[in-house]
C-alpha positions, 0 to 999 in steps of 0.5 A: 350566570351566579356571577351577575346580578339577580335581574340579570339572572331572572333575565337569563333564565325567563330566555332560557325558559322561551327558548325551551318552549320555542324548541318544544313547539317545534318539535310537537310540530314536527312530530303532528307533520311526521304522524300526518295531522296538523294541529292548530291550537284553538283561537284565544277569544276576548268573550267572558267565560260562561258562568255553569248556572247552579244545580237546584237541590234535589229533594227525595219524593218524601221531602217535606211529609211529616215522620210516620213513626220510628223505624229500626230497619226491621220488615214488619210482621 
């Protein structure tokens, strides 16, 4: 492989790669069959993915009211 060129080794290797997958495929498959489940993936739809609309800010009861006075944390008297 380190004797050919670099779009020959990028070749080897992304075959090398699908052939790992092919065989993890394969065995996830063997594996769903020996436990008693199938397991099909989820169909690839070509509709858009759903935009998550924004939260809309939230706003304490006293939003908006004026400061009564300073208040350093003390209870009153």
């Amino acid at each position: 492989m380190f004797g050919r060129s670099e779009s020959e080794q990028i070749r080897t290797l992304l075959r090398v790669i699908e052939k790992q997958q092919q065989t993890i495929d394969g065995m996830a498959d063997r594996l769903m069959y020996l436990v008693g489940q199938t397991w099909t993936p989820p169909p690839i739809t070509s509709q858009p993915i759903e935009e998550i609309p924004e939260e809309e800010p939230v706003y304490s009861a006293f939003h908006g009211l004026p400061p009564t006075e300073d208040w350093d944390g003390s209870e009153p008297d």
